[in-house]
Every structure is written in structure tokens, then in C-alpha cells.
N, C-alpha and C positions, 0 to 999 in steps of 0.2 A: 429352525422352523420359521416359514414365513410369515408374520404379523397376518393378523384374517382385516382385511379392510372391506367395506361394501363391494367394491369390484369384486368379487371372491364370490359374492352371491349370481344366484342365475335368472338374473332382474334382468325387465327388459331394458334397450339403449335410452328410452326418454325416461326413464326412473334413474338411472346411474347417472345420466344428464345432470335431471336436477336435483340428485342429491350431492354431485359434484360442486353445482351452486351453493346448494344449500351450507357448504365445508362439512359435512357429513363426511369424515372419511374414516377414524377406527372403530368399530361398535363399540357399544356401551357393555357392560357385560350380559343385563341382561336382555339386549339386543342380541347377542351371538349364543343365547341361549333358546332364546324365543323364536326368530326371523324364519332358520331352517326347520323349525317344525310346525311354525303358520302356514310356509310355502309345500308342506307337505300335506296339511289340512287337517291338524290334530285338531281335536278340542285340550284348552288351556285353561290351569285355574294358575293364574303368576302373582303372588308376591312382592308387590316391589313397591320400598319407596318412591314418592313423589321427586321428583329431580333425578332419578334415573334412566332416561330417554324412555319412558315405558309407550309413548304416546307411538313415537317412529314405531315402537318393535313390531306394533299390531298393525298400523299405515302404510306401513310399506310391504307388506305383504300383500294387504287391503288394497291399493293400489296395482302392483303386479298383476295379480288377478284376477282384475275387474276385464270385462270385457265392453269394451269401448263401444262396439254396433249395438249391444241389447239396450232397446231405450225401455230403461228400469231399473228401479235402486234394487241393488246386489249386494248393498252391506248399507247395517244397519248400526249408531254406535251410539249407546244409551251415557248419558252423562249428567249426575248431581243437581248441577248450578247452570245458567245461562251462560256465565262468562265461560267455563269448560267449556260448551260445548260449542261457542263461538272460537275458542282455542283451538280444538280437535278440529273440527271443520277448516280452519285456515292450514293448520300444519297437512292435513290433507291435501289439502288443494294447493300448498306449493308443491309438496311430494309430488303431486299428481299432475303435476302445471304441464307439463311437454305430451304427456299421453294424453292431453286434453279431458282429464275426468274432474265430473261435475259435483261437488258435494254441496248441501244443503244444510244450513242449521235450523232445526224447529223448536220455537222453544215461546212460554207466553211473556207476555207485555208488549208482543207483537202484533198484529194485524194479523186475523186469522187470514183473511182474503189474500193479503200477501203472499201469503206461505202457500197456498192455494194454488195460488197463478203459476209460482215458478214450482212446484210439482207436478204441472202439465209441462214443462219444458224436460227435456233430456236430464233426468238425474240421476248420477251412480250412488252416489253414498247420500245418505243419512245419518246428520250427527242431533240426536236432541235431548232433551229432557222428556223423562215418563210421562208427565200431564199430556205434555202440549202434543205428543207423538200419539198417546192413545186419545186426545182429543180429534186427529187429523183419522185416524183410524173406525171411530165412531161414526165421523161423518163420512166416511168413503174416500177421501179427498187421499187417502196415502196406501198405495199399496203393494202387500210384502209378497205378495206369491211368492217371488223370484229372487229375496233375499238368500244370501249363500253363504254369510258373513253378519255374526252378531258379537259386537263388541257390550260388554256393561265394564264403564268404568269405574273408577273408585266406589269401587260397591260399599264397602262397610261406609262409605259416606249417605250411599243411598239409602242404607240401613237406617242409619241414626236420623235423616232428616224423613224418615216414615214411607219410602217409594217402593219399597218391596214388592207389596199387591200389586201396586203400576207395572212394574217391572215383570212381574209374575205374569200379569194378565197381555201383557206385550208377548212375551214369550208361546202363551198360547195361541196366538196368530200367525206366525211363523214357520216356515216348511221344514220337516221333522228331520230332514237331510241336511241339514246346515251346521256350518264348523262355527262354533262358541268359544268364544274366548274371555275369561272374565280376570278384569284385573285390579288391587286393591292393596293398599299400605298393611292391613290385617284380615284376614278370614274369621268373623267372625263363625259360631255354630250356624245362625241362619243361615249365613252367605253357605257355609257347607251342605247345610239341606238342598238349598236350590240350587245350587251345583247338581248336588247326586241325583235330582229329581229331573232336571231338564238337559244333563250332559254326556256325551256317550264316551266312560272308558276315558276324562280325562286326564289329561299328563299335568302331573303338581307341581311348579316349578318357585322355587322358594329361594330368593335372591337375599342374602343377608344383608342386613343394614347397613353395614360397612361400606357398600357399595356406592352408599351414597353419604349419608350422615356422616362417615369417619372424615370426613371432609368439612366437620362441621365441630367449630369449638361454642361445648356448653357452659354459660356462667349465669350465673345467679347473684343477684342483688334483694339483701332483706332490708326492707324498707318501711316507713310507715306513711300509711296511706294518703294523708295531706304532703307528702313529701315527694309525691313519686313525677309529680309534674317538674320540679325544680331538677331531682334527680337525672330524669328522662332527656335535659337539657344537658346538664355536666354528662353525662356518657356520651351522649351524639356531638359531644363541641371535640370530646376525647377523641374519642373514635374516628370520626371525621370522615364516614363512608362516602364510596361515592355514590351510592345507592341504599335507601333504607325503608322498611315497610315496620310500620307501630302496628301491632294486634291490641284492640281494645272490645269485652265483653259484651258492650252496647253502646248504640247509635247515642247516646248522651255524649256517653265517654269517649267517643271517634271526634265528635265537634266539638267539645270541652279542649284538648291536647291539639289538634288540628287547627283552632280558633291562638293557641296560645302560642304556636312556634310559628303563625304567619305574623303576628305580631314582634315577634323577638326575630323576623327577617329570613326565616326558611323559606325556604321553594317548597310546595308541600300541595298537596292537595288529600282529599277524603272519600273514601268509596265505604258504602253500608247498604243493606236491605230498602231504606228508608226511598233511596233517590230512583228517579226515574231512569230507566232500560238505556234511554240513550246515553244523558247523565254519567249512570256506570261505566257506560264501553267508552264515553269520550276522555275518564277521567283513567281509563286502564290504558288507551292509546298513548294519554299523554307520558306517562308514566315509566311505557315502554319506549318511545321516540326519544327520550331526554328530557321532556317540559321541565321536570323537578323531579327534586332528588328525594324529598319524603313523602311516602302513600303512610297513611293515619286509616287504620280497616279495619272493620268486624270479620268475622269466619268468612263471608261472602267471599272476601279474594282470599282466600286462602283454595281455593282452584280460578286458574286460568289466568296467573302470570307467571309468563314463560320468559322472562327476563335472566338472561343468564349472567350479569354482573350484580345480582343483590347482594352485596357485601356484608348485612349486617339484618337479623331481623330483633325485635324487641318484642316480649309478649309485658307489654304496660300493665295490663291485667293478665292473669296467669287463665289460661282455659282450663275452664268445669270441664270439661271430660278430656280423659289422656289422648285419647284419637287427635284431638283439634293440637295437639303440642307437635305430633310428629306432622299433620297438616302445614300447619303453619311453619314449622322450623326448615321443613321441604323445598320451601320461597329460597331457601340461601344455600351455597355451597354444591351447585349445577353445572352441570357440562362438564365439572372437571374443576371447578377454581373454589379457590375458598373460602371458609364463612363463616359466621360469627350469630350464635344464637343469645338473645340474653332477656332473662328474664328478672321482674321484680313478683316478691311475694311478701307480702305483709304477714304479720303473726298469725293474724285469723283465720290465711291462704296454706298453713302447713299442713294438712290433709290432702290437697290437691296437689300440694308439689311432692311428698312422697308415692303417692297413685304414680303419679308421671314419670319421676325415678325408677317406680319398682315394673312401671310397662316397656320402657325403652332401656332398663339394666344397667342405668348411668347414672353417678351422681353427677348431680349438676355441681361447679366448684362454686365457693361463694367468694367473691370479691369484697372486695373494702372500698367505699364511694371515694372517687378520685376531690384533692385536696380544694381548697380554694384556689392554692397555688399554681398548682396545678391545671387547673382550668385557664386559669388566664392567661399563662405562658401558653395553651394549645389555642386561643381563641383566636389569634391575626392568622393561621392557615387555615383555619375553619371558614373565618368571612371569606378567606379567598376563595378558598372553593368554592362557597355559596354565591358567588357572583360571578360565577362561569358556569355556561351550562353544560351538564351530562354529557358524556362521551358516550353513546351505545356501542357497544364495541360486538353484538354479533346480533343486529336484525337481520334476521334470515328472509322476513317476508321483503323486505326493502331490495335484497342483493335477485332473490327471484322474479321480483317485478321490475327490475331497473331498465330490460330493452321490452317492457312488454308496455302496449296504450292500448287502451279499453275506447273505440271507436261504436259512437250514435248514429245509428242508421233511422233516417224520418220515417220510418215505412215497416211496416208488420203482416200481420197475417191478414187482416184485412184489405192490406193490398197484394195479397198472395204470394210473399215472400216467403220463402222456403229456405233450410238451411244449406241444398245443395244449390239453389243460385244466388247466394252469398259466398260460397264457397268459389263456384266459379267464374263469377266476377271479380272476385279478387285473386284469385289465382292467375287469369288470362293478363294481371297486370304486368309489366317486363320486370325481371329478376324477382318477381313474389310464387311464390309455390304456396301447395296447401300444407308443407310442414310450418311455413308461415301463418298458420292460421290455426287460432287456438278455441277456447270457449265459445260457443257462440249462443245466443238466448235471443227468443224472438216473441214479442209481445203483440198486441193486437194492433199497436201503431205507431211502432216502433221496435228497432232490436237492437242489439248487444254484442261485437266481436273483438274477440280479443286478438292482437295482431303481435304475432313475437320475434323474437332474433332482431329489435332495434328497427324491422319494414313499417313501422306504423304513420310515421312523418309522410314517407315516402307512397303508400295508399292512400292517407288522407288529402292527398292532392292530385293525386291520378283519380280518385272521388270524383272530384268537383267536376269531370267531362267524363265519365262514366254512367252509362245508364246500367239500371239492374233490370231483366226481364222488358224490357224498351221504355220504361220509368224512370227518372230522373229523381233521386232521390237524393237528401240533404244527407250529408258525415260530417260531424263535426266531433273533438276529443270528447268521453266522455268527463261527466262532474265528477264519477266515482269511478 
């Protein structure tokens, strides 16, 4: 029998396009469980570890069946944390990159008015957080008529950090004919109420852990608590990842560890609750690109990095609730490759790490702290590493944007620029068509087009003796 590869689904050409890019090519499992019965328009309650492509399985269905002409979001995809929902929204939107669909992140420590502006622009999807979504919904500024498509992701996360009622009362706004799809590391009983209360006749679909965790070796380090900084050092000089994210309980403890291995010469940087919006996503970009090889985090990143060589994660502190153990150990052993979870637990910590044992069915092994000697013998390929930088060996968004430039047009609605005479301006240029033309967003004085297939060099100079509408308008690449 033939291996089932995405071609094998009945996706349209600019989705198999860029999931060709994307090297999207055998499903995940629970992609080939999921994919054929999204595209058929089930309601879904799925199961599935975090690092299991669960994000693709709902997106590319999402995609598929977005209808490009309706200007109005048609799917809707509720998400925990900002930085998820800034993940889902990009994984979208390369899926979506050649069918030209628009998705939008909503989410706060943003500018309401921002959000405002480009939701008067063409947008299909909606990825946000419950605040900021029923925020935009209050004020009118967002709206679901004609949603057809509602994602809630990692619900039992939603759960635990209190969004339910958000999420509840979202739901109540929503046209009663629409396919629901909710997906989560556990179910808990609420999650099952509101499933049964807002879902019709859905299909269970229960991906076992193996699927992704068995890909994932647990060890355990018992330690005493002034030791665990010295410790945390002897394991990473060992180990020698080339990728590494430290969990720590509190923003103390993230700068305390983070403050101590950029002194002792790690690449490393720090992500928590504490730091500002921008802060977080510049320090998750770096993260992802290579800048450095150890992120030092609270629960906060434990959604929305989608780094597929995290070789190694460390819970420094052991997480208060069993949820955040399978969260965070999710960060490692992705796509397919392998990983290394480890934890330390002090004596006073053994309550929590049998909780943790008896919810994931594993003990964790316990190791013996690597010697003096032992350290030192490993410490000259350690420096080396650490004075080379990271290899990203599968940025997806990098390899989808690589023929695509994001073109500044001087000129907007106020000078009555329309998206179909940007279209046809640039299309009447020689060897440009409008399958060359991608995104396009149009401001009040100024716009936004995205130029693909590598034509964007080659328009931004046919620009400069181009009039649009008999206007003479400036292009220049854009900053972002």
C-alpha cells in the first residue's frame, strides 16, 4: 500500500504548492486522522500532544476551505497565550500564502486601534486570545456572522488560566451552523461539558502519547535546592544541546539562572510574563533564527515555539500542576527528531513529581550528577559549540517567504486606491500576472502588496515609470 502523503488529499494547487515549501510532505498521525474529516466538516474534540503537528491538522483544512472572494472572516481560532496565537496565525498564513488568505492575530498589549484598522481590510481567519477577541466583539469592530470554522486550542490551558466564560460567551456569538473543532493535551470534565453543550454529534479522536512523547527521553535529577544552579550548568556543559529552553516557576527564578549562564558565557536569552509584548516576540524570534542557543522561561513559552530542533528541555523547577510537565516537555522531540526532557526535584518537590508520574504513566529515571571529571573532559566541545552560532535546520516561515517582498505603495484609500487597480497595474507589467500577486492591504495613505514567485525586484522598478489610476505613486521594499 502507498504511504498517504499530503498530495493524496483533495487540497486545492496553491495549498499543496505551499505545503510543498513548507516540506510538509508525510502526515503526522494525527494529521491523517484529523485532515479527511475537517475536509468533510465534522465537529472534532482531538487529543493530542503538543508537538504533534495538531496546529497543520486544523489549518489546512481551514485554509482549503476558505473562500477567497467573501470579504469576511470565516474561521475563527481561539488560542491561551499571545505568543500561540501569533504562532497559529503565521503557520496559517504560510499554509495559506499562494491562495492569498488573510489571517489576523488579536490579542492585548496591543493597540486596540491597530487591530481595528486591519479588520476593515479583507480578512479570512481570526487567530486570538478570548479577552482581546470578546473585547473587538463588544465594540463591534469584529464580526462573526459568517464564521464557518471555530478552532479553541489548547483548551485545558484555557481552563487552567481561567478563560472558559471568555470562551463560552464567544461561542455564543457564533452562527449555530458552523464546524467546531477543539483541541487539547487533556479533556478535562469542563472541557467535556462544553463540548457537549455547544457541539453537534462530535467525533473523539484520541491520539496516544506515544505519538509524540515516545520520542522523548524522561530523567530526573534529585537535588538540593542551593545546588541546582551549579547543577543546571554540569548537565548543559554534558549534554551539549544545540538547542535548550530552562522552565523556571517565577520571573525571579527566570533572571536569577538567565543572569548566571550569561555570565559563565552562554548565548541565552529570557522570556516571562513580566516583559513587554514586543520584548517577548523579539526574544521568541531570536530564539527561533539561531541568535542563541538557551531560552531561560516561565509557563508563558511553553505555547508558541514551534522550533523543531529543541534538543533538550530542563524543568529547573519542577511545575505545580502535572498539565504544565506535559506543556513544557512538548517544546522537545517535534517533527520527528529527538529529545531529552530533564528535570530536577528537591526533597520538598516529591509530591509533585509523583502527581506527574502517576498523569503521564512514566517514571521518570533518576540519574546520578555527572562527575567533576567528567565535566571537564566535556567542557572544550561545549565552548565550541557556544561560539558558533545555531544552525535552524527547518524555518518554514524563512523557506515560504524567500521569493516573496512586501512592496510600499505611497498612496491609499484616500487617494482612491482600490485593490483591483493595484492588481491591474501590476499585472499589465511584462512577464507579471496576477498569480504574481499576493496579499494585498490598503490604508488610508498608504498600502501593502505582496509580490511572489521572486517578481518583486523586477515590479519595484517597472514602479518608478508607472502611474496607478494616472497617479504617480512612490514603491519602495517594505521595513516589514
Amino acid at each position: 500500500m502507498n504511504e498517504i502523503n499530503f498530495k493524496s488529499y483533495p487540497l486545492n494547487e496553491d495549498i499543496k504548492r505551499a505545503l510543498d515549501v513548507l516540506k510538509y510532505n508525510i502526515p503526522t498521525r494525527v494529521q491523517r486522522v484529523v485532515i479527511p474529516q475537517a475536509l468533510d466538516g465534522k465537529d472534532l474534540i482531538v487529543k493530542s500532544q503538543t508537538g504533534s503537528g495538531k496546529t497543520a491538522a486544523y489549518a489546512i483544512p481551514i485554509c482549503e476551505k476558505i473562500e477567497w472572494l467573501e470579504n469576511n472572516v470565516q474561521a475563527l481560532v481561539l488560542t491561551p497565550t499571545r505568543e500561540l496565537a501569533a504562532q497559529v496565525r503565521e503557520d496559517i498564513a504560510n499554509i495559506g500564502r499562494f491562495k492569498r488568505i488573510k489571517s489576523l492575530a488579536l490579542y492585548g498589549k496591543e493597540p486596540f486601534a491597530i487591530q481595528q484598522d486591519e479588520l476593515k481590510q479583507k480578512t479570512h481567519v481570526v487567530v486570538g486570545t478570548p479577552g482581546r477577541v470578546n473585547d473587538h466583539i463588544e465594540q463591534q469592530t469584529l464580526d462573526l456572522d459568517q464564521v464557518k470554522y471555530l478552532v479553541i486550542d489548547e483548551a485545558d490551558e484555557m481552563l487552567r488560566m481561567g478563560f472558559i466564560d471568555e470562551v463560552e460567551a464567544i461561542i455564543k456569538q457564533l452562527p449555530a451552523n458552523r464546524v467546531t473543532m477543539v483541541y487539547s493535551a487533556t479533556i478535562p470534565e469542563q472541557i467535556e461539558k462544553l463540548c457537549q453543550q455547544y457541539m453537534g454529534d462530535p467525533i473523539k479522536v484520541d491520539i496516544p502519547s506515544d505519538d509524540s512523547s515516545g520520542s522523548i527521553e524522561h530523567r530526573l535529577f534529585e537535588v538540593k535546592r542551593d545546588e541546582k544552579l551549579a547543577l543546571v550548568k554540569d548537565v548543559t556543559i554534558m549534554e551539549n544541546p544545540d538547542s535548550c529552553i530552562i522552565f523556571c516557576n517565577t520571573q525571579e527564578r527566570v533572571n536569577e539562572v538567565a543572569v548566571e549562564l550569561e555570565q559563565e558565557g552562554y548565548t541565552c536569552d529570557q522570556i516571562h510574563g513580566g516583559l513587554e509584548q514586543d520584548k517577548r516576540f523579539s526574544v521568541m524570534e531570536g530564539f527561533k533564527s539561531g541568535e542563541f542557543r538557551y531560552l531561560v522561561a516561565t509557563d508563558v513559552a511553553a505555547r508558541g515555539i514551534d522550533v523543531d530542533n529543541v534538543s533538550l528541555i530542563i524543568n529547573f523547577d519542577i511545575p505545580r500542576e502535572k498539565q504544565s510537565y506535559v506543556h513544557r516537555t512538548g517544546r522537545t522531540g517535534r517533527a520527528g527528531n529527538r529529545g531529552q526532557a530533564i528535570t530536577f526535584v528537591t526533597p520538598t518537590e516529591e509530591r509533585y513529581l509523583q502527581s506527574i508520574e502517576n498523569y503521564i504513566g512514566l517514571g521518570l529515571t533518576v540519574n546520578e550528577a555527572p562527575s567533576r571529571a567528567e565535566v571537564r573532559e566535556a567542557k572544550e566541545a561545549f565552548n565550541q559549540k557556544m561560539a558558533e552560532r545555531r544552525i535552524v535546520k527547518n524555518n518554514k516561515s524563512a523557506r515560504i517567504n524567500q521569493d516573496i517582498i512586501k512592496l510600499h505603495f505611497n498612496g491609499g484609500k484616500r487617494k482612491k486606491i482600490r485593490a483591483v487597480d493595484l492588481v491591474g497595474t501590476i499585472s499589465n507589467i511584462p512577464n507579471v500576472s496576477a498569480e504574481d500577486i499576493g496579499i494585498i492591504s490598503i490604508k488610508d495613505n498608504w498600502s501593502y502588496v505582496d509580490i511572489l514567485n521572486g517578481k518583486g525586484s523586477l515590479v519595484l522598478e517597472a514602479m518608478e515609470y508607472t502611474k496607478i489610476k494616472g497617479k504617480s505613486i512612490k514603491v519602495r521594499k517594505a521595513n516589514k
